[in-house]
C-alpha positions as MATLAB code, in Angstrom:
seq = 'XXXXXXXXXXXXXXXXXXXXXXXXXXXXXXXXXXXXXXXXXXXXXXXXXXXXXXXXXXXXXXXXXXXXXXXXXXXXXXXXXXXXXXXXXXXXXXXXXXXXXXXXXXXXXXXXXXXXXXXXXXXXXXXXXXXXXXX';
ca = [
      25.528  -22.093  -44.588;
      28.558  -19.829  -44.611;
      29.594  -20.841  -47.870;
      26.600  -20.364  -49.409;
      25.785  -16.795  -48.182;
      29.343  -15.474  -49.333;
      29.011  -17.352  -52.714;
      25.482  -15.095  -52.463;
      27.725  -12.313  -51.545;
      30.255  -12.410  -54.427;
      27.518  -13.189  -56.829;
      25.482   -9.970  -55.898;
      28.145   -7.814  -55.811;
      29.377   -8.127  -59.791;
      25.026   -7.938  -60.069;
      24.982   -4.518  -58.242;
      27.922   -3.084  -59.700;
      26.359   -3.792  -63.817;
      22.880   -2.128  -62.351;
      24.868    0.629  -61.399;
      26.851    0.606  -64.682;
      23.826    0.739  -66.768;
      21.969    3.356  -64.614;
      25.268    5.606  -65.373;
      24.769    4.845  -69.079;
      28.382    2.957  -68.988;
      28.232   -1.055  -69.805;
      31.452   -2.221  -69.221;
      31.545   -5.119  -65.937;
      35.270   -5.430  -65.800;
      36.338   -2.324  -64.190;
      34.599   -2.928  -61.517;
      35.398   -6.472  -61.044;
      39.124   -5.918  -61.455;
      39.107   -3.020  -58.582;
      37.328   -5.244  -56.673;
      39.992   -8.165  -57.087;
      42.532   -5.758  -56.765;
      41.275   -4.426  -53.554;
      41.454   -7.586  -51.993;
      44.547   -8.700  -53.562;
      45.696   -5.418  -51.863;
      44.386   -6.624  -48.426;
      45.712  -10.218  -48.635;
      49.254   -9.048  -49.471;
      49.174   -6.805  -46.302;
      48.103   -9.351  -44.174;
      50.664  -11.787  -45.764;
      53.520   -8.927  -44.792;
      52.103   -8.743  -41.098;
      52.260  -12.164  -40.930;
      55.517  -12.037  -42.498;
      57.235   -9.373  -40.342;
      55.853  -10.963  -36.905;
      57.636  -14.209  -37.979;
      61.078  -12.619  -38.006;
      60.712  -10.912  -35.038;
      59.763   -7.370  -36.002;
      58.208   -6.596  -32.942;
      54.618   -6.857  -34.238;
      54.151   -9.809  -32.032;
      55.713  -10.874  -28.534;
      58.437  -12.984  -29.064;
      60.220  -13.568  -25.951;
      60.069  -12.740  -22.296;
      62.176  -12.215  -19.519;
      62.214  -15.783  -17.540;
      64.827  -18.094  -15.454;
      63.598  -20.294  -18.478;
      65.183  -19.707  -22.151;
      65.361  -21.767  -25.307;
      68.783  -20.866  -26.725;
      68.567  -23.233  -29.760;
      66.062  -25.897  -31.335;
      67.007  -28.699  -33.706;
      64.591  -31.139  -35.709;
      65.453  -34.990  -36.117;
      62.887  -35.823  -38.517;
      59.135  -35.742  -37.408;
      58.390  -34.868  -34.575;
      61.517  -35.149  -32.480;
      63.676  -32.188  -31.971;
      66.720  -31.379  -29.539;
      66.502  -28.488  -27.416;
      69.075  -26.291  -25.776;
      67.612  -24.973  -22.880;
      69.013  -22.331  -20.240;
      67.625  -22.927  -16.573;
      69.148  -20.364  -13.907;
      72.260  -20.643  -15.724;
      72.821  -23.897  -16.844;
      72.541  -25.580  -20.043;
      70.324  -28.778  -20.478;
      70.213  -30.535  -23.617;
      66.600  -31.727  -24.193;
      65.066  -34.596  -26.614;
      61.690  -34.104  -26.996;
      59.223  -36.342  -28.852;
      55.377  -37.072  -29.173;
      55.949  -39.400  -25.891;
      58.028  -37.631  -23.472;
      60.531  -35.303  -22.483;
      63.962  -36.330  -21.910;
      67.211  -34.294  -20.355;
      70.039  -35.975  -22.168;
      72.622  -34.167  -20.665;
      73.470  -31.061  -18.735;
      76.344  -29.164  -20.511;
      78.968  -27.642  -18.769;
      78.782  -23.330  -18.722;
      81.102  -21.592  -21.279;
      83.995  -20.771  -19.340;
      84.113  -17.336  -20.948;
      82.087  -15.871  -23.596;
      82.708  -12.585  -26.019;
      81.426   -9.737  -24.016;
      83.673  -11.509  -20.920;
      87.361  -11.871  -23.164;
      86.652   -8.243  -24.343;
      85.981   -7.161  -20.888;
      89.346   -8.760  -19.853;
      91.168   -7.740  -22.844;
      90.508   -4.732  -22.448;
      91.233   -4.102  -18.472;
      94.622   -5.588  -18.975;
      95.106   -2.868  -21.921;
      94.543   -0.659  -19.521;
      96.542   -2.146  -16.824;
      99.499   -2.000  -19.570;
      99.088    1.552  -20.475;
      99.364    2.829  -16.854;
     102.426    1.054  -16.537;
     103.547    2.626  -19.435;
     102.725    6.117  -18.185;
     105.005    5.504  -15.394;
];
C-alpha cells in the first residue's frame, strides 16, 4: 500500500509542477524535475556523510563508554567467527566467539610496561641524573 501511494506521490508531483508551468505561460518539465532530483540527491548525500562520519567515530554517535569491560581489538576468521581481545579489570582475555558459543582461549599475561610508563621512567631518571649533575 506504501508503494503504491509514493509511486502516486512521485507521479503527481512532475503532474503539478507542468500545471503550474503552463499556468506561468512556461512549458518546459525538466527544470523542475531536475531540482527536484537534485534536491534529494542533496539530502541522500548528507545522510550518507552522517552516516559516514558516525562510523569513524566523529562523535555524532556514542561510541564507547566508561566500563570494567573493554574490547581492545576484534579479528574475523571467516564467517562468523572472530577473536576478541577483551580487557576485564585489568586483564587481558583472548575470546573466540562463534554462532554457538563463547569461548576464553586464553588469558594473556599484562604488558609489563607500556609507552606512557617507559616515558614516565625515562624521564624521572633524567631528572635524577641532572640533579646529580648540579651537585
Amino acid at each position: 500500500m506504501k508503494k503504491i501511494l509514493l509511486f502516486n506521490w512521485l507521479l503527481l508531483v512532475p503532474q503539478l509542477s507542468l500545471a503550474a508551468g503552463k499556468a506561468a505561460g512556461s512549458e518546459n518539465i525538466w527544470i523542475p524535475i531536475l531540482k527536484m532530483f537534485g534536491a534529494l540527491a542533496v539530502v541522500v548525500g548528507l545522510l550518507l556523510l552522517f552516516y559516514a562520519a558516525s562510523r569513524k567515530g566523529f562523535g555524532f554517535l556514542p561510541r564507547t563508554r566508561d566500563g570494567q569491560i573493554q574490547m581492545i581489538e576484534i579479528r574475523s576468521l571467516g564467517g562468523k567467527k572472530f577473536l576478541c581481545l577483551v580487557q576485564v579489570r585489568g586483564q587481558e582475555l583472548l575470546l573466540g566467539v562463534s554462532n554457538e558459543r563463547i569461548e576464553c582461549l586464553t588469558e594473556l599475561p599484562a604488558a609489563k610496561n607500556n609507552f606512557a610508563k617507559t616515558l614516565d621512567q625515562v624521564d624521572k631518571v633524567e631528572k635524577l641524573s641532572l640533579r646529580k649533575v648540579a651537585r
